[in-house]
C-alpha positions in Angstrom: 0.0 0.0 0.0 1.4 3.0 -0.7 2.4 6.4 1.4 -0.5 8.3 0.2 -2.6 5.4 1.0 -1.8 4.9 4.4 -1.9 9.2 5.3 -5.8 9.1 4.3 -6.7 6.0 6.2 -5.2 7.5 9.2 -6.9 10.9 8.6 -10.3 9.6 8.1 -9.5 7.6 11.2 -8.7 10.8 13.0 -11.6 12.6 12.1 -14.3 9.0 12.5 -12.4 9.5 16.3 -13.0 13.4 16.7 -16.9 12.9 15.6 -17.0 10.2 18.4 -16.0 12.5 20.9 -17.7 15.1 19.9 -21.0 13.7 19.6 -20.3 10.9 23.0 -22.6 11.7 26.0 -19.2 12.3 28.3 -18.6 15.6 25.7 -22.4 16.5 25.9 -22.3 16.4 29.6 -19.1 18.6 29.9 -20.8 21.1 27.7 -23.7 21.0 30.1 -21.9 21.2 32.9 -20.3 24.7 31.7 -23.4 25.7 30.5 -25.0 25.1 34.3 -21.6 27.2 35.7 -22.4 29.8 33.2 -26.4 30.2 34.3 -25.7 29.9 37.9 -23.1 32.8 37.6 -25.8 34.9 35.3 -28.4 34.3 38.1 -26.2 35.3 40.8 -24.4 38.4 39.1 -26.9 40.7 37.7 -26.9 41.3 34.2 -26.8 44.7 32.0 -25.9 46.6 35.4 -24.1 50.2 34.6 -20.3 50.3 34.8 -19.9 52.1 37.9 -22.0 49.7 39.8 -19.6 47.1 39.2 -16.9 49.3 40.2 -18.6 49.7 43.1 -19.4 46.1 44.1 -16.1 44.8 42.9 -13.3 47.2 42.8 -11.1 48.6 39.7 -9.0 45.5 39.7 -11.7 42.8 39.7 -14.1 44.9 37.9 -11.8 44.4 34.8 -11.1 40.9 34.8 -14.8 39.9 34.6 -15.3 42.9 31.8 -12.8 40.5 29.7 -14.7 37.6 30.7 -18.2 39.1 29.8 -19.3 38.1 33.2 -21.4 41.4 33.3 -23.4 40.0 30.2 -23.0 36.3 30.6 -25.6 35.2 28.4 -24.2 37.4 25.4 -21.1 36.5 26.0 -19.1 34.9 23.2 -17.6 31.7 24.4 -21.3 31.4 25.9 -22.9 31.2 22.6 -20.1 29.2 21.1 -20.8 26.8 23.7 -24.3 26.5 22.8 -23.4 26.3 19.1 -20.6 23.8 20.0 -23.2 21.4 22.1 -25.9 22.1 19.1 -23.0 20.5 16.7 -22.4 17.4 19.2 -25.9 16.7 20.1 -27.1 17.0 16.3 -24.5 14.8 15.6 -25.0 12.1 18.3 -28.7 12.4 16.4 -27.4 12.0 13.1 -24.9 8.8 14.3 -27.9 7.2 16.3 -31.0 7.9 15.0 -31.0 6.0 11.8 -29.6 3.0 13.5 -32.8 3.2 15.7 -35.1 4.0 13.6 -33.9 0.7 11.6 -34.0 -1.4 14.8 -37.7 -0.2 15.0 -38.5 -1.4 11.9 -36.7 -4.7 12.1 -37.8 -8.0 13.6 -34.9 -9.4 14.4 -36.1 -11.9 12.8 -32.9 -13.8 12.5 -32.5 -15.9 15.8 -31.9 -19.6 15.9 -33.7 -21.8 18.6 -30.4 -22.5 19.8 -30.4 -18.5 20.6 -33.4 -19.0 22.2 -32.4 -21.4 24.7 -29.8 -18.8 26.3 -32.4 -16.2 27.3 -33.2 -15.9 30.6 -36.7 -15.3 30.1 -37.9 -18.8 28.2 -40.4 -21.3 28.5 -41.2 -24.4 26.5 -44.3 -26.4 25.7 -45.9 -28.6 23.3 -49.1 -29.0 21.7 -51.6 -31.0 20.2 -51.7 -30.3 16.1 -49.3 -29.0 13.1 -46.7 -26.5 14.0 -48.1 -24.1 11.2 -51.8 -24.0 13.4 -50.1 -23.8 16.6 -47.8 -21.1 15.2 -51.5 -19.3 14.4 -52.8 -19.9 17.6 -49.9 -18.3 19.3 -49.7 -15.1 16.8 -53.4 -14.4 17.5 -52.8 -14.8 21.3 -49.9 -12.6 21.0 -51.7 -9.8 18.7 -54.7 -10.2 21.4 -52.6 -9.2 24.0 -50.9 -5.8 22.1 -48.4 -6.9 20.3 -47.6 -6.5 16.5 -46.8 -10.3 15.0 -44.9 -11.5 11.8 -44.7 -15.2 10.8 -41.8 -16.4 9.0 -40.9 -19.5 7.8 -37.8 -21.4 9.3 -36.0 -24.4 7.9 -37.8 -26.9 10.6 -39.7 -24.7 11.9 -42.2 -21.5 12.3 -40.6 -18.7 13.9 -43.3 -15.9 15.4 -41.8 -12.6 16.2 -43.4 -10.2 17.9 -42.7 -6.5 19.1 -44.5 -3.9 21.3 -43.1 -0.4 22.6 -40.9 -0.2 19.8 -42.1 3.7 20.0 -39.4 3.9 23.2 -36.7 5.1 21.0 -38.6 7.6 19.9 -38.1 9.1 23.1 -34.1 9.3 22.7 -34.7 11.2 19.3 -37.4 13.4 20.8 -35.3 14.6 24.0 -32.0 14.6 21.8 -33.6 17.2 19.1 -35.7 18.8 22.0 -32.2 20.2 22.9 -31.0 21.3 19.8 -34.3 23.0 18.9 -33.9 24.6 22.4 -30.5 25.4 21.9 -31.6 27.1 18.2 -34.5 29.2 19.8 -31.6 30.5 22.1 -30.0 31.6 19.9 -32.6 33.3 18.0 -33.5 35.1 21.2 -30.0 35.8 22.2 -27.9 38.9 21.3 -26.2 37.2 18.4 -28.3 39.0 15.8 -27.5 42.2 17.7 -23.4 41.0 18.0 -23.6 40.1 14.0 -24.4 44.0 13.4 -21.9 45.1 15.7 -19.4 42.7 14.0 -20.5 43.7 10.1 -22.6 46.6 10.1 -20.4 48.7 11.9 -23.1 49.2 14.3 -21.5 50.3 17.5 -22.8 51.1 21.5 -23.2 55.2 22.0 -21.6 56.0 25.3 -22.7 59.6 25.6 -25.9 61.7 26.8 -28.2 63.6 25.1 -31.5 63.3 23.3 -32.7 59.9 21.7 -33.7 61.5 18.8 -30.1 63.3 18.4 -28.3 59.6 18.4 -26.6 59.1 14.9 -27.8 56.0 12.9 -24.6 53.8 13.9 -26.1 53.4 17.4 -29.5 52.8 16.1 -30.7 49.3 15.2 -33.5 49.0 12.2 -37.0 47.8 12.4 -35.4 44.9 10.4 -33.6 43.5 13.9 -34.8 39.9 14.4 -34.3 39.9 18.3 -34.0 42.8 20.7 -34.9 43.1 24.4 -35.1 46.7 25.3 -37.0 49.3 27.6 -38.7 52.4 27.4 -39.4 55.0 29.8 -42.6 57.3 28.6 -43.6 60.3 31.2 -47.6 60.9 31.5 -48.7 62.9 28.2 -45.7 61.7 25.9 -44.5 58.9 23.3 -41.8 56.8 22.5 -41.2 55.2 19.0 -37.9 53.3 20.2 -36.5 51.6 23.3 -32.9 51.5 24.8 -30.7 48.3 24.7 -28.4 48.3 27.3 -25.0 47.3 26.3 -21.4 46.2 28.1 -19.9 49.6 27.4 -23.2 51.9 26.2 -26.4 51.9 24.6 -28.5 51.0 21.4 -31.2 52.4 20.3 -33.5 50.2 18.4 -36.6 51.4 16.6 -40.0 50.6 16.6 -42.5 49.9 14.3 -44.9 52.3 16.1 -45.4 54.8 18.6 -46.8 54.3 22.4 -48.2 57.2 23.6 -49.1 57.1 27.7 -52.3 58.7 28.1 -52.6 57.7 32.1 -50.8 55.6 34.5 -52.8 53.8 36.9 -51.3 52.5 40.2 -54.1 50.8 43.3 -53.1 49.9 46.4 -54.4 47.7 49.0 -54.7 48.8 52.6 -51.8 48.0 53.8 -50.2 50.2 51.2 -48.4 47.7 48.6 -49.2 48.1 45.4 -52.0 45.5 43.6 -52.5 47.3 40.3 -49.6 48.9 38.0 -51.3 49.2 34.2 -50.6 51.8 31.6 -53.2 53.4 29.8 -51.7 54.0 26.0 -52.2 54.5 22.5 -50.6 53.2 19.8 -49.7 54.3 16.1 -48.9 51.8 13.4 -45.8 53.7 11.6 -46.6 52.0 8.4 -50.6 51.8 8.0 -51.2 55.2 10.7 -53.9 53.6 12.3 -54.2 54.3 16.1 -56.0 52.0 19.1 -56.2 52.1 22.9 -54.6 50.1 24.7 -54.0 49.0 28.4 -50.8 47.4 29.3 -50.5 45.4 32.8 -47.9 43.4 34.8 -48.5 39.8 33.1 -50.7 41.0 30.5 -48.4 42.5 27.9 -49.9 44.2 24.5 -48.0 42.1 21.3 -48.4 43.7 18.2 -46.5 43.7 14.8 -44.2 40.5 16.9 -43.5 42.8 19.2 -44.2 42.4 22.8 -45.3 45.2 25.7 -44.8 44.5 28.8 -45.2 46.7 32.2 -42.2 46.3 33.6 -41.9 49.3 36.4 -42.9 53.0 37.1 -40.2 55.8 37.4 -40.5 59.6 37.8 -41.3 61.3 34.7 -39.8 64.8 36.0 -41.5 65.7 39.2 -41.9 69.1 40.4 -40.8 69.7 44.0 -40.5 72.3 46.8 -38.3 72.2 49.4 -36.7 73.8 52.5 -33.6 73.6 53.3 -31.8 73.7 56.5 -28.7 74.1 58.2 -26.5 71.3 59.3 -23.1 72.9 59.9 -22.5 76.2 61.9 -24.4 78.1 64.4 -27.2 79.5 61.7 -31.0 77.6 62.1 -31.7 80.0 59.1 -34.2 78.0 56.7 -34.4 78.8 52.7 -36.6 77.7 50.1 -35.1 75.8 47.2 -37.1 74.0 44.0 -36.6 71.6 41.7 -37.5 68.8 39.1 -36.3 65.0 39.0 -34.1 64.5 36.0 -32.4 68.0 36.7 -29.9 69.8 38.4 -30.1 72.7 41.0 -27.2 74.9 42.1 -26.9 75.5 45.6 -24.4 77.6 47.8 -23.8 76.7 51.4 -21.1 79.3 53.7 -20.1 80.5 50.1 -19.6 76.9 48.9 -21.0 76.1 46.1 -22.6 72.5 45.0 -24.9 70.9 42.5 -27.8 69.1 44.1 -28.9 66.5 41.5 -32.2 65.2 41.8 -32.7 61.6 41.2 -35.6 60.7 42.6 -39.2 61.3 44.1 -41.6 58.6 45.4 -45.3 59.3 46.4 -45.5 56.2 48.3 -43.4 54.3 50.3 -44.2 51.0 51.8 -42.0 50.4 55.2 -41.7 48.2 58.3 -42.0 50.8 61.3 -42.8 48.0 64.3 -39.0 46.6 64.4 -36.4 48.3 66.5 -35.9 48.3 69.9 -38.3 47.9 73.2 -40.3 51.2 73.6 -39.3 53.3 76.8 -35.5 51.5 76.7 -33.1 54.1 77.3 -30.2 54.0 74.7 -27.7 55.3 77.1 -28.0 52.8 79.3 -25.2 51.2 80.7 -25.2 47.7 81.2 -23.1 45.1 83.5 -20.2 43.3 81.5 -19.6 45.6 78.4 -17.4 48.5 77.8 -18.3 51.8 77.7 -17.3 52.3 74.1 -19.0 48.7 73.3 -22.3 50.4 75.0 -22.1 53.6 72.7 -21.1 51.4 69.7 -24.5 49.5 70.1 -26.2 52.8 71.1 -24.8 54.2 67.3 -25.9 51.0 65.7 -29.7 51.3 67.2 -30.1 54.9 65.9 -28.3 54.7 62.5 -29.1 51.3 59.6 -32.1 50.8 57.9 -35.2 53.4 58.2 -37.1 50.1 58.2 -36.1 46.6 59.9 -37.6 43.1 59.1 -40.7 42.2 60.4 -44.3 40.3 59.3 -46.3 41.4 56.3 -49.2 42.8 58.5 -46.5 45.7 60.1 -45.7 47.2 56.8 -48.0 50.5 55.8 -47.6 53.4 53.6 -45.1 56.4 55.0 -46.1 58.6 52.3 -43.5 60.4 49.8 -39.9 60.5 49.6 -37.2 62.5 47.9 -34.0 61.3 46.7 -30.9 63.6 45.7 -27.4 63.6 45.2 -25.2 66.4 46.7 -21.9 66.9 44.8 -19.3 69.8 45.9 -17.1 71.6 43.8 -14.5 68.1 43.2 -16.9 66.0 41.7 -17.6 64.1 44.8 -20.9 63.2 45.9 -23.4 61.5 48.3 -26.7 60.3 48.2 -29.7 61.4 50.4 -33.4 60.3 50.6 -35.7 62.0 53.1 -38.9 61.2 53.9 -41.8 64.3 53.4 -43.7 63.4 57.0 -42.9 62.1 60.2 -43.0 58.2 60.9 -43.6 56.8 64.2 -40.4 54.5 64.8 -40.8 52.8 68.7 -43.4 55.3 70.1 -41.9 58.6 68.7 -42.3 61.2 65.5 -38.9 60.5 63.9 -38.5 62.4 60.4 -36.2 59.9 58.5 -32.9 61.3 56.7 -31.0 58.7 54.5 -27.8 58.6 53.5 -25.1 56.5 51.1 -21.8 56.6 50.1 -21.8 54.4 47.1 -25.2 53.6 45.0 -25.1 49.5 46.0 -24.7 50.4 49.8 -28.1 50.6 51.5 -29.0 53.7 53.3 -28.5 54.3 56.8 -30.9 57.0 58.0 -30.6 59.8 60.6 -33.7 59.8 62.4 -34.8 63.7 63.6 -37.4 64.5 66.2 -40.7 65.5 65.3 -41.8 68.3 67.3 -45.0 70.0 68.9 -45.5 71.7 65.4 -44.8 68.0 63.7 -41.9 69.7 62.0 -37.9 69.5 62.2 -37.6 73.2 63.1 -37.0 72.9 67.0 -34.3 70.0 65.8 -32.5 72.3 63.8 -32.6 75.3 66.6 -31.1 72.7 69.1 -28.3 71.9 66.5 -27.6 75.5 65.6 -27.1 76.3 69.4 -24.8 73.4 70.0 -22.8 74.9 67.6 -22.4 78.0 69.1 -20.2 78.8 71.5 -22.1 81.9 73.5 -25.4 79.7 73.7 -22.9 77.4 75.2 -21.7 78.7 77.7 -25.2 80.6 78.5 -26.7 77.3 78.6 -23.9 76.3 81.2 -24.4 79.4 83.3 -28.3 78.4 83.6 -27.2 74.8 84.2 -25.1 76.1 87.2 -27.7 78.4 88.7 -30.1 75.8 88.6 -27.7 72.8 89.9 -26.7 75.0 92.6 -29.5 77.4 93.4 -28.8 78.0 97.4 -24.8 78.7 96.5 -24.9 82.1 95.6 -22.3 83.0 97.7 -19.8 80.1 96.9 -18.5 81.3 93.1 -16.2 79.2 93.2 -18.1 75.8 93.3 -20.9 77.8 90.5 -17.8 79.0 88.1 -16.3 74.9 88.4 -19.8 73.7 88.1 -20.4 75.8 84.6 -16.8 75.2 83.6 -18.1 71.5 84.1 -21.0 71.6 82.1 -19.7 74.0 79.1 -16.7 71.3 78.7 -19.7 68.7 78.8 -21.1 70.2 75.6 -18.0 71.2 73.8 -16.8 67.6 74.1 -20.5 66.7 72.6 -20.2 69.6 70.1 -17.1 67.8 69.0 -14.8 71.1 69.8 -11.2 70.3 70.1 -12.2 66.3 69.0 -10.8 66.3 65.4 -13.9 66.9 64.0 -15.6 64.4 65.9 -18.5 64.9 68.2 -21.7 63.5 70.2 -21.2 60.2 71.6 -17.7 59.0 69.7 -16.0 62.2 71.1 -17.7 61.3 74.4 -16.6 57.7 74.5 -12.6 59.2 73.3 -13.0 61.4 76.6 -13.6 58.8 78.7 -11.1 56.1 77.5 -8.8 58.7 79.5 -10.2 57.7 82.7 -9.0 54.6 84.4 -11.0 51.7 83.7 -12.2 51.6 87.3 -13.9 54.9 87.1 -15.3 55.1 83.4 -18.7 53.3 84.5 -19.0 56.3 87.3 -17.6 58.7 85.3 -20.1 57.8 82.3 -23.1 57.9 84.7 -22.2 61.5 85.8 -21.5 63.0 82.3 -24.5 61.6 80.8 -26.7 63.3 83.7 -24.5 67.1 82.9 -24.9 66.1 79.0 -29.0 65.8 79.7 -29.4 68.7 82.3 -26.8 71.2 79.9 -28.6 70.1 77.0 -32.1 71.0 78.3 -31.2 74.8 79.3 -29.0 75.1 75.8 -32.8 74.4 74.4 -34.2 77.3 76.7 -31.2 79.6 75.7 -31.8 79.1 72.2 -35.8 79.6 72.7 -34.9 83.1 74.6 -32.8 84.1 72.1 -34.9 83.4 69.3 -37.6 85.6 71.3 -39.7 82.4 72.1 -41.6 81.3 75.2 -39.8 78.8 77.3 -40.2 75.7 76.7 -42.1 74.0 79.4 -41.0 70.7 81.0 -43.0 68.2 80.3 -42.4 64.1 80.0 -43.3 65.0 75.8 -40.6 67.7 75.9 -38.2 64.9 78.1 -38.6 62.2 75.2 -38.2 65.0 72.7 -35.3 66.2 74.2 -33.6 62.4 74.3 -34.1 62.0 70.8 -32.4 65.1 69.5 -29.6 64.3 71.6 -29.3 61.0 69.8 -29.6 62.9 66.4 -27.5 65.4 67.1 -24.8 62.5 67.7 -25.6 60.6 64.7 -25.6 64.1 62.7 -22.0 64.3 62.9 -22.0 61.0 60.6 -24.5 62.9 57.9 -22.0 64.5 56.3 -23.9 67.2 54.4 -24.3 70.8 54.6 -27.6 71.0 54.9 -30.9 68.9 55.4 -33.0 69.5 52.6 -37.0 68.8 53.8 -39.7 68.2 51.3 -42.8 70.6 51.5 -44.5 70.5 48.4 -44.6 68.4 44.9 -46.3 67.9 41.3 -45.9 64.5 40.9 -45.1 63.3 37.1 -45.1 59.3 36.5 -43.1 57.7 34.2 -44.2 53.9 33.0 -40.9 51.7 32.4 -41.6 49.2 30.0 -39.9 46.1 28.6 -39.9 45.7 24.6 -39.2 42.3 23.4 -39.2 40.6 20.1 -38.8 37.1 20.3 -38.9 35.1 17.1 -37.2 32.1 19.0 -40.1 31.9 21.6 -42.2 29.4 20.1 -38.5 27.2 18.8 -38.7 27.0 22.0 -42.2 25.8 23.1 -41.8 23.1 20.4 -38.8 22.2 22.4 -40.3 21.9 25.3 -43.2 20.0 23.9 -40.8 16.8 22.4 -38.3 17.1 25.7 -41.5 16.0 27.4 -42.7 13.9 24.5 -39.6 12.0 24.7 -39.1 11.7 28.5 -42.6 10.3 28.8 -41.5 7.8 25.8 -38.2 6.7 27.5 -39.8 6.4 31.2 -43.0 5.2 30.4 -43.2 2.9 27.1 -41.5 0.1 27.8 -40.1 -2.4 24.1 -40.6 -5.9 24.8 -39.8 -8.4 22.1 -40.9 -11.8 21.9 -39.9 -15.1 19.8 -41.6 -18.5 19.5 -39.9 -21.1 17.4 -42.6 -24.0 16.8 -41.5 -27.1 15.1 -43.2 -30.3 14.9 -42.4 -32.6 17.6 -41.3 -35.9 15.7 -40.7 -38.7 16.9 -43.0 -40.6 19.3 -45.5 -38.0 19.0 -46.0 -37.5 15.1 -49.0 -35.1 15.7 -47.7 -32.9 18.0 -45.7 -29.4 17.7 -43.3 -28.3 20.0 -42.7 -24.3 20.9 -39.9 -22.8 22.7 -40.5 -18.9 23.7 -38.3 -16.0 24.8 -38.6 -12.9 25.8 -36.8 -9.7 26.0 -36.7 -6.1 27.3 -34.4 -3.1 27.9 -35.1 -3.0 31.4 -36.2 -5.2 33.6 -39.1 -4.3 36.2 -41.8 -5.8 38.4 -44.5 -5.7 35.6 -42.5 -7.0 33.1 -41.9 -10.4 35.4 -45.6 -10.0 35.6 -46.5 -9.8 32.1 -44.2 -12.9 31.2 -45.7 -15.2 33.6 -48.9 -13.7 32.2 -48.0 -14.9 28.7 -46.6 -18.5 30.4 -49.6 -19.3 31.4 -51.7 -18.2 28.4 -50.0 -19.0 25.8 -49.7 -23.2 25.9 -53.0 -24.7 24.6 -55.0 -27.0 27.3 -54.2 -29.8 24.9 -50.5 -29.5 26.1 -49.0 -32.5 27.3 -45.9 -30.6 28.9 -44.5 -26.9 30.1 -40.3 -26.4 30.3 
């Protein structure tokens, strides 16, 4: 054989072997297997998210090595759709290697067995009957077709042989699950960004990264109404249209157009008591680009509109540019000096605080808000209390963690109502740094007291922790804010240490020395609390900082007797900064007490605000916005007719069971001349309980009465 000769053989050998593995289960199931790793990370990591939120979550470092690895967009990613082409190639060809050989084996009777064959199976009996082996041959096909099964006679050198087959329609189950897949596989694909990728790729359609309006957006960031697949959203303010919807991309948008317009004439949200939402629906009108004609429509959550193969669903409700009204107030400095400040969600405000200036960005206004407000901590529990076997600084710690954290802590269904609107806003200073704020427009009652809420964030993925201000008699933040101003400012101070004196020590007169140490005492008490002289620092961390110069021995004591100067200072620094304002005194009360607690624990959670001012929420227009998903699918229904032969075939392999059955009948010779003799065996794939049953079934009713013996 020659060189040539011998190279082919040994290619076509190579590539018989690479089809083998490629199309062997153990390849399939690796190829699953990834796939499975690749879903569970999709379903873990969320999808589509913006840039900086990754940042956020995962740093700069990390944040790049998944970019590379399209962990951000998993399912669009490229070795995840060649992995789904790769296991479409293997499973269509395990199809194309098995299949015919199946569907052959279906058709066959196997019709070549010996009776020596016979005699191996397990499952055999033997009788024999009066009359010809032709009639008893009959006999036993009728019986045979009477109990199910399809029967073919053929003629044997010695001998009848009468095959017979039922559940042949089994394999039908291994070619219905194995093309399920690869019709599953296909209408993924269809659905997946790889018609979107293929543009990108040779249409030079690329992802706009900057800001502006849609309409504005050159035609390389658009995709045309010839797009098979898209999944997109729209957002559509009350009284305005949309004739396209955003695709979020890796690095930027696409804009994909529509073949019609959705106008939102109303949306409609209901609530039930409790104040969660039951209802969201959007009340729209659509124009047909191509034909002009117009209809209503009402879009709800699970009842999308489809028109054109496009589908509408409601997906969410946003702001649509809300009109607001604020106050603002205050938070650094001995000023209580409130101004009035507007603006609209979507926009930008300038504002100027002690001749700083910053940019408050408004990013979001809620009408409702459905909270928790029966968690926290026992009613009437005093948050400076010090208890046996911690630390003073482990005390305060849990006293900061009680006051600051979530506006709203876990608790049953039946404790949630609605806490009415919200505000949320970004403060950025003059170096591009910023914070997040969300305050709440009215008081909620949080363990038996008026708190207004005040949130704060750092980063957008970090939930808010909220500074929780004092209602007062006038349901306002007002006496708050004149309590903060004061504590700034060092005359009140001392004033407020002078009354504290006079009132500690009222029969003294004559003993100025004890009265000066006394107000010395108790105007240190509130500088330390201002956070004077405490690196910035003030309220309870500078208080605990003070103490942990005391010997251990004494802190518990000294704790005790600064907390009781901190309350009594505090309460004539509220009278000072009423007499100076003009006002009446305030009159003690157990109201006033509780009042005067609270602000004391704002005031030391306010050092941790870290904002300028407090900016409270008097007045809005409210402007919805309906967020809706725009979908086209052309692989949906590839994939229902998946889904229907996946369970067409499972049912086939699990439930339909192939027997096969042979009887060789002969005549029996010899000293019977008019007898036939029949030897039977049976067969199956696997063996269960009924099909033991059914064979002693067929034992017993297969032999003729006339038969003169059973093997």
């Amino acid at each position: 054989m020659s060189t040539t000769g011998i190279e082919l053989k040994t290619r076509r050998r190579g590539l018989a072997e690479a089809v083998e593995l490629v199309s062997s289960m153990r390849f399939a199931i690796g190829l699953l297997v990834m796939l499975a790793i690749a879903a569970t990370i999709g379903t873990v990591m969320k999808q589509n998210e913006a840039a900086p939120d990754y940042v956020n979550q995962f740093g700069p470092f990390w944040f790049e090595i998944f970019r590379k690895l399209g962990l951000y967009t998993v399912y669009s990613a490229w070795w995840f759709l060649l992995i789904l082409a790769i296991l479409i190639v293997s499973t269509s060809l395990c199809i194309a290697r098995n299949a015919p050989k199946m569907l052959r084996d279906m058709r066959s009777w196997r019709e070549s067995v010996r009776e020596e064959s016979l005699r191996n199976f397990h499952h055999k009996t033997a009788w024999t009957a009066e009359g010809s082996a032709v009639a008893l041959a009959s006999r036993t096909a009728q019986r045979l077709n009477d109990a199910g099964y399809r029967v073919k006679l053929v003629d044997k050198p010695g001998g009848v042989l009468v095959a017979a087959k039922k559940g042949a329609a089994n394999k039908f189950g291994y070619i219905f699950a194995h093309s399920a897949i690869v019709i599953i596989l296909l209408g993924g694909l269809l659905d997946s960004d790889l018609p979107i990728r293929f543009q990108e790729w040779f249409m030079g359609k690329t992802p706009y990264t900057g800001a502006g309006l849609i309409a504005q957006i050159p035609s390389r960031h658009r995709l045309g109404l010839g797009n098979p697949s898209f999944r997109g959203n729209t957002l559509i303010p009350e009284g305005q249209d949309s004739a396209s919807a955003i695709l979020p991309q890796a690095n930027g948008v696409l804009v994909q157009e529509l073949p019609f317009t959705i106008h939102l004439n109303k949306f409609i949200v209901d609530f039930y008591s409790t104040g969660m939402p039951k209802l969201f629906a959007s009340e729209v009108t659509i124009r047909d680009h191509e034909t002009g004609k117009t209809f209503p429509a009402s879009i709800k959550v699970n009842q999308p509109l489809i028109y054109r193969g496009v589908a509408v669903y409601q997906s969410g409700i946003e702001d649509g540019g809300s009109k607001l009204k604020l106050t603002g107030y205050p938070m650094a400095g001995a000023s209580d000096k409130a101004f009035a400040i507007e603006g609209e969600v979507g926009s930008a405000t300038e504002l100027k605080q002690e001749n700083v200036p910053y940019t408050v960005e408004w990013s979001g206004f809620r009408a409702f808000n459905v909270e928790n407000t029966t968690a926290g901590q026992k009613e009437g529990q005093d948050v400076r209390d010090v208890k046996q076997g911690q630390s003073f600084n482990e005390q305060f710690a849990r006293t900061l963690s009680e006051h600051t954290g979530s506006a709203a802590k876990t608790a049953n269904n039946k404790d949630l109502k609605n806490v009415g609107p919200s505000v949320q806003y970004k403060l950025r200073d003059q170096t591009g740094q910023a914070r997040e704020f969300m305050n709440y427009m009215q008081p909620v009652t949080l363990e038996g007291a008026e708190v207004y809420l005040a949130g704060v964030r750092n980063n957008p993925g970090d939930p808010f922790s909220f500074l929780r201000i004092p209602s007062d008699d006038q349901h306002s933040v007002r006496e708050w804010m004149r309590l903060r101003a004061a504590l700034a400012d060092p005359s009140l101070r001392e004033e407020a240490a002078r009354r504290y004196a006079a009132r500690a020590l009222p029969q003294a007169k004559g003993d100025a020395a004890l009265a000066r140490q006394l107000q010395e005492s108790a105007a240190k008490t509130l500088a330390i609390f201002a956070g004077d002289g405490a690196k910035g620092n003030g309220g309870y961390l500078a208080v605990s900082q003070f103490l942990e110069r005391i010997p251990p021995a004494e802190q518990e004591k000294a704790a005790n007797v600064f907390m009781k100067m901190l309350n009594g200072a505090m309460w004539e620094l509220w009278q000072a900064a009423h007499a100076r304002a003009g006002q009446p005194p305030v009159e003690p009360s157990e109201a006033h007490g509780r009042f005067l607690q609270l602000a004391t624990n704002a005031l030391s959670d306010s050092f941790f605000y870290g904002a300028p001012v407090y900016l409270s929420l008097e007045d809005f227009t409210e402007v919805k916005a309906s967020v809706l998903q725009v979908t086209r699918s052309p692989g949906k229904k590839v994939v229902y007719l998946g889904c229907l032969l996946l369970v067409l075939g499972i049912f086939s392999m699990f439930y339909i069971r192939e027997r096969r059955i042979w009887v060789w009948v002969r005549e029996q010779g010899g000293d019977a001349p008019h007898f036939a003799h029949a030897l039977m065996a049976m067969s199956t794939q696997r063996k269960t309980l009924d099909f033991e049953r059914e064979f002693d079934d067929l034992k017993t009713r297969l032999p003729q009465s006339s038969q003169i013996g059973v093997s």
